[in-house]
N, C-alpha and C positions, 0 to 999 in steps of 0.2 A: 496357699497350701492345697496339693489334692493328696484326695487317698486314692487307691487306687485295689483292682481285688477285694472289694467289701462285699459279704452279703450282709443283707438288711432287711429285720426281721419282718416276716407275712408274705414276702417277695422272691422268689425265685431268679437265679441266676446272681453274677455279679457284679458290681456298679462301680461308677467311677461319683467322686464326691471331690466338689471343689467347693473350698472357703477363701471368702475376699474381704477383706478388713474387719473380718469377726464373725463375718453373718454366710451361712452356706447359699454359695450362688449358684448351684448346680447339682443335680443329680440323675444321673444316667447311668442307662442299660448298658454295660460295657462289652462292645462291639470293635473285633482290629485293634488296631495298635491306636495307645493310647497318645495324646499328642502333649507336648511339655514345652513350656518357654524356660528361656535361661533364666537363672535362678531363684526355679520354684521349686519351693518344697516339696517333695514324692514322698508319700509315705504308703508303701506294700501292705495290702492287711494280709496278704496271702491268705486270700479265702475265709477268712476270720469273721465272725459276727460282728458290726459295728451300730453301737444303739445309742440312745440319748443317755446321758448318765444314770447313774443310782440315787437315790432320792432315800433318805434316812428322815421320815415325816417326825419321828418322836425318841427321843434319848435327851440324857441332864449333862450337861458337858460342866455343871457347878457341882457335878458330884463324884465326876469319874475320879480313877484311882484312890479310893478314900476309904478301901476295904481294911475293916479291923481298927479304923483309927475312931474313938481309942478303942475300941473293943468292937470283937464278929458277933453278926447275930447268929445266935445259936438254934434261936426256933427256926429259920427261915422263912420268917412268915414277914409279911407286907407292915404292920403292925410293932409287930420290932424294928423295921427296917427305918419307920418315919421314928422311932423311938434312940435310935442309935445314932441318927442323922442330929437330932436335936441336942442330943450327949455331946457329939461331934461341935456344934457350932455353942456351946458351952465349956469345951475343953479346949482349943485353940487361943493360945495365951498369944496373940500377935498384933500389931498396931492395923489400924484398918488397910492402910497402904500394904502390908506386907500381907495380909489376907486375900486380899485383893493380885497381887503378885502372883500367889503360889497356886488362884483359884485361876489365874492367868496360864501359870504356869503348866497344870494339869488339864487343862482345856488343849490349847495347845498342843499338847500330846496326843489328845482324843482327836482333835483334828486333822495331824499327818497320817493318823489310821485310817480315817474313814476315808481321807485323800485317795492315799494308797490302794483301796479297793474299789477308786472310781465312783465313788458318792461325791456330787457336785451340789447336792440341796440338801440341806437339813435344817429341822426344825429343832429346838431345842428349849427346855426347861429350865424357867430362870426362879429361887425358891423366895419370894416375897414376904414370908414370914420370918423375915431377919431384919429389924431397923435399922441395919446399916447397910442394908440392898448392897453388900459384898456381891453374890451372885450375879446380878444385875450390872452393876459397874462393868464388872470384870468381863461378862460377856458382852457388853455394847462393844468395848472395848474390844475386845477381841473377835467383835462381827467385822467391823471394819478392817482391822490388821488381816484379816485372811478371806476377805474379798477377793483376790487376784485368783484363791484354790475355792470356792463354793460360795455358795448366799445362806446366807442363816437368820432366819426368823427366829425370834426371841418371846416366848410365851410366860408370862406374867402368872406362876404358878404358888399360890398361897397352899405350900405343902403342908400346915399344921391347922388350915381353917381358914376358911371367911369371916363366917359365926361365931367361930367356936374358938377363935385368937383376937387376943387385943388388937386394937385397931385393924383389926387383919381388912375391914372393907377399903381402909384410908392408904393403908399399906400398898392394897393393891391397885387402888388406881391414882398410887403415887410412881409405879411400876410404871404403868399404860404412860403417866406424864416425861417420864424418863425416857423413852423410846420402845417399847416394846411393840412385838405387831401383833402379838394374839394374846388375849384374856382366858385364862385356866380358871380351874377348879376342882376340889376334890369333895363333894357331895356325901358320897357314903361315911366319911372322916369325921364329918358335923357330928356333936353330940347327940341329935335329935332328929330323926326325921324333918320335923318343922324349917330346922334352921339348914337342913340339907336343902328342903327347897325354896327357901331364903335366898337361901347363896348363889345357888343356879339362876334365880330372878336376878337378881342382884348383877352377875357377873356378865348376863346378857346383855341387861340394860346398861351399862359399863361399855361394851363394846358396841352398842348400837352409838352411845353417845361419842364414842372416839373416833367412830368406822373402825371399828380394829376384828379380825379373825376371832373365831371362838377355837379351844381345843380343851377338853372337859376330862380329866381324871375320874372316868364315869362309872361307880357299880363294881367295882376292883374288889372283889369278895366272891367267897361262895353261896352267899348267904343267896337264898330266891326270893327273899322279901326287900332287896335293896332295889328297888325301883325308880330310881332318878334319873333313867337314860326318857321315860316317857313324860318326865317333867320338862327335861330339856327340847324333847325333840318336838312337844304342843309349845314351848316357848318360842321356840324358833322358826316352827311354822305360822306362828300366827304373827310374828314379824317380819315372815317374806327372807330370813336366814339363814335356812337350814342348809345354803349350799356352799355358806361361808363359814360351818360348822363343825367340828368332828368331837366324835364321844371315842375316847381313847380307852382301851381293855375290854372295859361291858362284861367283863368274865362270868359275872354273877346273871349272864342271858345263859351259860353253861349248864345252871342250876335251875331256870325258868321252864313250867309245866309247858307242854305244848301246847294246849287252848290259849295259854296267855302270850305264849309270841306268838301263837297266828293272830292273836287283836294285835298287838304290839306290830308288828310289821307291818299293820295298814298305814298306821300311826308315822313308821319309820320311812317307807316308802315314801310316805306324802310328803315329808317334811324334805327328803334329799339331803338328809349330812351325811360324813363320811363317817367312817368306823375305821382304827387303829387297831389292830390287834399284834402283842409283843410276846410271840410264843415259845422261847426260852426261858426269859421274865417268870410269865403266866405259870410254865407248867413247874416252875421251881417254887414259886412262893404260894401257891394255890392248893387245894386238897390235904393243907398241912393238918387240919382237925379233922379229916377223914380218918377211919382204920380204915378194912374193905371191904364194899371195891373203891377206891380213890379214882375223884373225879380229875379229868382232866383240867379243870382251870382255865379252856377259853372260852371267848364270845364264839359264836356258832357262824365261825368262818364262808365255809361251804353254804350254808345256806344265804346267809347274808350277798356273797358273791352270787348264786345262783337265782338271787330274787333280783338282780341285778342292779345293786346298791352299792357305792364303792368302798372297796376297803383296800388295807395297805398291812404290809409286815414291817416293824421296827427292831431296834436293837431297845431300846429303852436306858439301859445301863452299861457301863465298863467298869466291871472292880470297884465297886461302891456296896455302900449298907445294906441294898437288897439284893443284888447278883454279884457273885465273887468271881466273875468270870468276864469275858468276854474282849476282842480284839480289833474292833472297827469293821470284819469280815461280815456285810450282810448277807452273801451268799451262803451263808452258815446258817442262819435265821432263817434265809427261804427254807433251806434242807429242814430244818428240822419243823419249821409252820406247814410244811403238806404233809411232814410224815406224821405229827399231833394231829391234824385234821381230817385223815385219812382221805388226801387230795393226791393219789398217785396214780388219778387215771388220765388215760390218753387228754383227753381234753384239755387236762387241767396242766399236766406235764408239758404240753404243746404251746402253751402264752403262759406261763409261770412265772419267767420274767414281767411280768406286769405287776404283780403283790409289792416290788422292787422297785417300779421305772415310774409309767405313767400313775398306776393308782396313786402313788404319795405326790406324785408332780397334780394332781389333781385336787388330794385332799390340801395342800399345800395354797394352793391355788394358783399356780405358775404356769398353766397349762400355755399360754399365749406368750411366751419365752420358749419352751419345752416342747422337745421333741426336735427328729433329723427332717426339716422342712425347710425350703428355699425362703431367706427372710429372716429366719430364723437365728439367735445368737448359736455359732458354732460352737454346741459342747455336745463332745458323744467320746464314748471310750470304743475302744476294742477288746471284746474277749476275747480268750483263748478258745474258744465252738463255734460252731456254724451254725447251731440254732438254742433255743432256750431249753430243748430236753439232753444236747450233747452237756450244755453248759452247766444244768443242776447234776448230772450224772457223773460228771467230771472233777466238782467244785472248782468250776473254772474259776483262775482270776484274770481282773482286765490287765490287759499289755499295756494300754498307751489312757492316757488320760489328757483329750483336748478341752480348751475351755476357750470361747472367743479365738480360736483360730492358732493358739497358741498352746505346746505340750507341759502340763503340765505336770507329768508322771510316767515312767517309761517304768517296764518289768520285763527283764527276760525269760523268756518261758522258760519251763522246770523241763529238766530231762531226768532219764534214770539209763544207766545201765543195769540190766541183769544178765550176772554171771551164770553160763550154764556147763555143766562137765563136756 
């Protein structure tokens, strides 16, 4: 295969790009006419942006489409949302195979979305606090079935407790023995401070003894006294982990005085994990026990970026118990994570595409797979922009979606007429 017309983001002018049994074996400044043996693949980007895929670090693909079933949450708070899920896996009258099926089934669907908008990496959320690990099965399962379109890490996430659910500690790293690749946690959830950092001990030393990724349900509140991201983050630093770590929300850093995150970011800096932040999610289920002014409901984005610490934008959910919305479109999440974070200046606007690409291929850990580098497994889409500020301005989506040298997903660009007198 080559491409041929790419620009390629940082870079100036147009390249030519050739892949040879998977793995990109060339990239060149495209100078004259370009030279072509009989019957290779030529693919035009016509000028078009061409970058490593989209990377979707954090969303429950054991939850999507599940809104209203049996009942919507009416508060829209985070707290109902774990209350109505638990309703949910007590009101489904079906034999495990067919649970299993239909969480197959629904996955699957969340899958040809996020395909469709060029997300090649995702992480995902599997709910450990069901003993009959339905969620779990289902997505092993369906990790494998849809290998050919992404790679998906499977996060071992005890959504009702560690502590604070029956066996929830045995549950969970009966997960990790199942196949999972990163050990969760939902800290603030615990009944008790104590047992909130319990659990975070608990789930670290879990994965130290697996080798498996951490990803932490961290601090997901408004409250400014939930402070379990600085449990996690002296855990992991004094285990030499914090780079194979991520604190996912941290919302409740939103509601933190500023003396206490300037100590706290010494603390986070040192340690090196990532941060997740899900800013549709956040700013829907957050600020709900506000009147005004109503807070916004993220972890403190901009700054976290500008202390240069990595984070990443997620979808988190599709039509499930706590977001009634959503379509696979991360380009939609970016839009609206700079416009919550008031990140619409030049700078930011100019590698924006990175909250999307590398950040999550990083919190991920795939960085040595990822990205358009000779060596490299051939996966990169093509947008419809020439650079990352036409693309948020535009809501560009991708054209073409290659993976290993082979198309995965083709879209014809949208046109419009308008009629004028």
């Amino acid at each position: 295969m080559k491409v041929i017309n790419a620009r390629l983001r940082g870079r100036t002018g147009l390249f030519t790009i050739e892949c040879v049994q998977g793995k990109f074996s060339a990239i060149s400044l495209q100078e004259g006419l370009i030279h072509t043996v009989d019957n290779e693949q030529i693919i035009d980007a016509k000028q078009s942006l061409l970058m490593a895929p989209f990377v979707e670090p954090h969303i429950h693909l054991d939850y999507v489409l599940t809104a209203g079933e049996p009942e919507w949450n009416m508060t829209g708070t985070l707290f109902e949302g774990i209350e109505r899920w638990g309703q949910r896996k007590a009101w489904v009258q079906k034999s495990q195979t067919d649970q299993i099926q239909d969480t197959k089934r629904r996955a699957r669907e969340a899958v040809q979305m996020l395909a469709s908008h060029g997300i090649q990496y995702v992480r995902t959320h599997a709910d450990t606090t069901d003993p009959n690990m339905i969620g779990m099965q289902a997505l092993l399962e369906i990790k494998d079935e849809v290998k050919d379109l992404m790679d998906i890490q499977i996060v071992a996430f005890p959504q009702e407790g560690i502590e604070s659910f029956a066996n929830g500690r045995a549950l969970l790293e009966r997960a990790v023995q199942m196949g999972a690749d990163v050990v969760g946690g939902i800290p603030h959830f615990e009944y008790t401070r104590d047992k909130g950092v319990e659990s975070v001990k608990y789930l670290v030393t879990l994965a130290e003894k697996y080798d498996k990724l951490i990803d932490v349900h961290c601090d997901e509140t408004d409250d400014p006294n939930s402070r379990f991201l600085e449990v996690l983050a002296d855990e992991v630093l004094q285990r030499g982990m914090g780079e194979r770590t991520t604190a996912s929300h941290t919302t409740a850093m939103g509601s933190y005085d500023n003396a206490y995150c300037f100590k706290l970011f010494r603390l986070l800096k040192e340690s090196k994990i990532n941060f997740i932040s899900c800013p549709t999610e956040s700013i829907h289920l957050q600020g709900r026990y506000d009147t005004y002014p109503k807070r916004r409901g993220l972890t403190r984005v901009p700054e976290i970026d500008a202390a240069g610490m990595n984070i990443c934008f997620a979808q988190d959910s599709i039509r499930d118990p706590w977001y009634p919305m959503g379509n696979g479109n991360i380009m939609r999440i970016l839009d609206a994570g700079l416009h919550i974070c008031h990140m619409l200046g030049y700078q930011d606007l100019s590698r924006c595409l990175d909250f999307i690409s590398i950040n999550g291929a990083k919190t991920l850990n795939v960085l040595d797979q990822y990205g358009v580098e000779i060596d490299k497994p051939a996966n990169f889409i093509i947008l419809d922009a020439k650079n990352d500020y036409e693309a948020l301005a535009n809501q560009s989506k991708a054209l073409l979606s290659v993976r290993h040298g082979k198309i995965i997903m083709e879209r014809t660009p949208e046109t419009a007429c308008v009629l004028s007198e």
